[in-house]
Short mmCIF file of the C-alpha atoms (twelve columns), coordinates in Angstrom:
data_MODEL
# 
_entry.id   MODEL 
# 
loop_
_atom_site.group_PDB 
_atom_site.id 
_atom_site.type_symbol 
_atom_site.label_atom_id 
_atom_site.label_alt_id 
_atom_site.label_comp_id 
_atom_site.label_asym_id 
_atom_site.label_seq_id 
_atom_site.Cartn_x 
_atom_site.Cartn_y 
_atom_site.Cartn_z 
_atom_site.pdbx_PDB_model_num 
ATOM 1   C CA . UNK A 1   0.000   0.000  0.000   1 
ATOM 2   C CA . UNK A 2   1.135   3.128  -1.024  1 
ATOM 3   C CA . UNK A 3   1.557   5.814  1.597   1 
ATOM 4   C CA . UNK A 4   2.595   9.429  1.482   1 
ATOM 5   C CA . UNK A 5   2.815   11.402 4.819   1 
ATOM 6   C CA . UNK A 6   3.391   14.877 4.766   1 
ATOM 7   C CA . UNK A 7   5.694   16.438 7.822   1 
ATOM 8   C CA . UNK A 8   6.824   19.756 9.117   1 
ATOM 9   C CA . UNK A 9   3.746   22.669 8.020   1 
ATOM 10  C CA . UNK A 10  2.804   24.630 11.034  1 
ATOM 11  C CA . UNK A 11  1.951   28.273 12.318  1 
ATOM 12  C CA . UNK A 12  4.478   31.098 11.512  1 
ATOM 13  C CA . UNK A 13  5.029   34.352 11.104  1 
ATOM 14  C CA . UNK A 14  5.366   36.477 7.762   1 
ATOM 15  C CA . UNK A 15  8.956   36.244 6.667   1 
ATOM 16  C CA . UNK A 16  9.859   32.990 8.520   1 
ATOM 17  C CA . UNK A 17  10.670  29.790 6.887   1 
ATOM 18  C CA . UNK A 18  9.597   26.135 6.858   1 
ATOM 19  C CA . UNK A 19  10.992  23.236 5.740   1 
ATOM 20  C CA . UNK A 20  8.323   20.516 4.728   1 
ATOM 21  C CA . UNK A 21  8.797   16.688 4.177   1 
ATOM 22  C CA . UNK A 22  6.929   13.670 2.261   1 
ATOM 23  C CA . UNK A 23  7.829   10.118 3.182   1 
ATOM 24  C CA . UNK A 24  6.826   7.887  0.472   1 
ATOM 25  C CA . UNK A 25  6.206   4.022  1.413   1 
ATOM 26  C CA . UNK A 26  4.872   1.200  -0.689  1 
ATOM 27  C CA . UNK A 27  6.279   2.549  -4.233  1 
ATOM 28  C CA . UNK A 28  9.887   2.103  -5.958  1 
ATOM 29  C CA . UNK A 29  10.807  5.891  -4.938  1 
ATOM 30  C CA . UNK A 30  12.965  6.545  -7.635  1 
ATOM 31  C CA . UNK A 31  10.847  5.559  -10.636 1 
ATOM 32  C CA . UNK A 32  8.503   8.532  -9.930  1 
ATOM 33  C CA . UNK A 33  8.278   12.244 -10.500 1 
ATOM 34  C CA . UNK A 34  7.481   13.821 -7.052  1 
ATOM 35  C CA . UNK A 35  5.513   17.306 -6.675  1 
ATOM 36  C CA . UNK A 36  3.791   19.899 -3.589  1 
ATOM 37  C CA . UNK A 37  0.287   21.079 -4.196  1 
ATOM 38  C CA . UNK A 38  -1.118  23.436 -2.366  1 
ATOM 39  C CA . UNK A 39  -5.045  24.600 -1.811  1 
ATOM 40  C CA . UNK A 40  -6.038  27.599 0.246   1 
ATOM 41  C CA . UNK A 41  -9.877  27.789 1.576   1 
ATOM 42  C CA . UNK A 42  -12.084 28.500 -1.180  1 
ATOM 43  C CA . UNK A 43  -9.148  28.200 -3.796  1 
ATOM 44  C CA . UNK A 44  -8.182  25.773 -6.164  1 
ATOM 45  C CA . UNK A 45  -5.337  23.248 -5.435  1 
ATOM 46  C CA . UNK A 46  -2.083  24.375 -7.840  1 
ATOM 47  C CA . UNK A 47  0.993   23.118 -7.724  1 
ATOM 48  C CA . UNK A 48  3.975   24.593 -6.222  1 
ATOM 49  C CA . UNK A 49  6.853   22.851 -7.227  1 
ATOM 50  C CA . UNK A 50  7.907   19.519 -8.784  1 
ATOM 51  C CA . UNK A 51  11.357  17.209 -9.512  1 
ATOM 52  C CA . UNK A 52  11.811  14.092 -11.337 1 
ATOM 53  C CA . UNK A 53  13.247  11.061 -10.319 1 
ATOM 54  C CA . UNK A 54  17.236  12.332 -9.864  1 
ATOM 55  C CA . UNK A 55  16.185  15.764 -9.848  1 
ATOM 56  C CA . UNK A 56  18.146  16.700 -12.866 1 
ATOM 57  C CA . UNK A 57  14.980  18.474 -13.866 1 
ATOM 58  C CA . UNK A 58  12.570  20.715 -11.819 1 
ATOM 59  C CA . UNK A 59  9.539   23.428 -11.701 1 
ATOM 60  C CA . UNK A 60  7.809   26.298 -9.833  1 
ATOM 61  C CA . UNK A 61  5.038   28.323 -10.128 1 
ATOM 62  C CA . UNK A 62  6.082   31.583 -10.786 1 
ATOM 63  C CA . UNK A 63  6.643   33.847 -8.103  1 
ATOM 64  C CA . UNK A 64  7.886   30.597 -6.387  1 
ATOM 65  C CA . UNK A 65  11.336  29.941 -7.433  1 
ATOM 66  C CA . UNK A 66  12.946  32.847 -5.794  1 
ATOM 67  C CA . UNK A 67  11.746  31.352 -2.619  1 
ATOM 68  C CA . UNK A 68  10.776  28.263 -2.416  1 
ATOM 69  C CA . UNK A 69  13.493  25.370 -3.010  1 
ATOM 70  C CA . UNK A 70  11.788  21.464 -3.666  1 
ATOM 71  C CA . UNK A 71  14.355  18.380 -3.743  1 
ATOM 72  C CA . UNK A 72  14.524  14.664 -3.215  1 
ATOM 73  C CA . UNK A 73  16.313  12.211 -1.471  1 
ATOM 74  C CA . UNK A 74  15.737  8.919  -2.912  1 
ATOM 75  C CA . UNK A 75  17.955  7.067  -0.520  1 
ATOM 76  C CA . UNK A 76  15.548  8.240  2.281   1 
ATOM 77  C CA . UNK A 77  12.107  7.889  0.012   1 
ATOM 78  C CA . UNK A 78  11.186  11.529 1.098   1 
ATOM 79  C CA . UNK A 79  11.012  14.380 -1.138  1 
ATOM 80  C CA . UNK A 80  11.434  18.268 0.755   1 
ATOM 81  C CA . UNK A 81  10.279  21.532 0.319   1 
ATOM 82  C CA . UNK A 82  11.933  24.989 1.911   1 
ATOM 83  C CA . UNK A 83  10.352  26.982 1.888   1 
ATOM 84  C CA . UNK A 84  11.821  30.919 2.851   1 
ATOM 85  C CA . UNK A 85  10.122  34.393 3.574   1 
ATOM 86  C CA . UNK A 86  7.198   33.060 3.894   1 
ATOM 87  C CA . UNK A 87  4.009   35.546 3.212   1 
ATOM 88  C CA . UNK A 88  0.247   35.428 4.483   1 
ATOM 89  C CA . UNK A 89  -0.609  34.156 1.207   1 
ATOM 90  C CA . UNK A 90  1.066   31.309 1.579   1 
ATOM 91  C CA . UNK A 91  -1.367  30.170 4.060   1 
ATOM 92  C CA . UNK A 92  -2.733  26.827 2.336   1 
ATOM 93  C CA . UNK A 93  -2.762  22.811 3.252   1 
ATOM 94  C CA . UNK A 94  0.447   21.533 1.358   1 
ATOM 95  C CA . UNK A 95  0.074   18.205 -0.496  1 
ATOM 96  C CA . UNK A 96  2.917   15.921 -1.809  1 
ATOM 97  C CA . UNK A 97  1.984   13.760 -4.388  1 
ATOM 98  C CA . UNK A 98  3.577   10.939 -7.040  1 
ATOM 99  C CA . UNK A 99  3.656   10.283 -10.571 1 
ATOM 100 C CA . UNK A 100 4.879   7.522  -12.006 1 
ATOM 101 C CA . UNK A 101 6.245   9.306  -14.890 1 
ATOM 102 C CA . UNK A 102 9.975   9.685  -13.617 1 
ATOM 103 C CA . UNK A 103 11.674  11.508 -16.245 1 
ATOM 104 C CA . UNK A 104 8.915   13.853 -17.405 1 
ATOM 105 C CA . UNK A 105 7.790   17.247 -14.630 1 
ATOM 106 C CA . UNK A 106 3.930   17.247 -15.102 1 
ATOM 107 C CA . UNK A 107 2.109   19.946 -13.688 1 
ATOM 108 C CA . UNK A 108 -1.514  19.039 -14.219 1 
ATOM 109 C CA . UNK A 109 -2.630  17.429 -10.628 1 
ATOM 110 C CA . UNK A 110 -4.465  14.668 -12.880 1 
ATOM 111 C CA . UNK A 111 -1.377  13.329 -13.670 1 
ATOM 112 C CA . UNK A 112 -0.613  12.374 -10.322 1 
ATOM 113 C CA . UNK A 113 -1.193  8.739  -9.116  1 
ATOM 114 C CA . UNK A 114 -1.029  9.066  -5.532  1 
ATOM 115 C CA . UNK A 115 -1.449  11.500 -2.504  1 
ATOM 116 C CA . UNK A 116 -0.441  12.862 0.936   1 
ATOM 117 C CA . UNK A 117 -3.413  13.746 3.587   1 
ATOM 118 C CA . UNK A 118 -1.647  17.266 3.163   1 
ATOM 119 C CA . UNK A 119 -0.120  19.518 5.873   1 
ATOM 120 C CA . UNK A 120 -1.544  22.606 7.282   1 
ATOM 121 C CA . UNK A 121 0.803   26.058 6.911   1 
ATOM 122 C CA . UNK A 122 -0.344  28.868 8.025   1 
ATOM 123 C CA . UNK A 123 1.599   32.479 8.133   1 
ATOM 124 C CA . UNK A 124 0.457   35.288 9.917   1 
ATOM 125 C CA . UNK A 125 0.874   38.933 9.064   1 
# 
């Protein structure tokens, strides 16, 4: 059974950073492309960032790159996401999710074969 568990979201302020973690269990780590969604209340869940299997390859939304940094570990099965200078707007439940796609960065959430229960950040002002 395949099991993603998200680790590390929490309450901060504007300006401080986080540093969240996805354990992957039940899959072959390395043979997929690993990504962090985020939804906000009465938003629609986008992606954040994403990295394939060696992370030779990688995306953001823009806007995110500057300060948010996503990268793997494949001898640990857990794929990480700093994130730095955090903002109020920020303020979302943070998925990780897999798709067995290794090589190719996909940033349509249907492409995505399995899930995290999601974390909840949330940045004050």
């Amino acid at each position: 059974q395949v099991q993603l568990v998200e680790s590390g979201g929490g309450l901060v302020q504007a300006g401080d950073s986080l540093r969240l973690a996805c354990a992957a269990t039940g899959l072959t780590f390395r043979d997929y492309t690993m990504a962090w969604f985020r939804q906000a209340p009465g938003k629609y869940r986008e992606i954040v960032a994403a990295i394939n299997w060696n992370g030779g390859d990688t995306y953001y939304t823009a806007g995110m790159r500057s300060r948010f940094t996503i990268s793997r570990d494949n001898a640990l099965n857990t794929v990480y996401l700093q994130m730095n200078s955090l903002k109020p707007e920020d303020t979302a439940v943070y998925y990780c999710a897999a798709d067995l796609a290794k090589a190719i960065v996909d940033i349509r959430d249907a492409a995505y074969d399995y899930w995290g229960k999601g974390t909840q950040v949330t940045v004050s002002s």
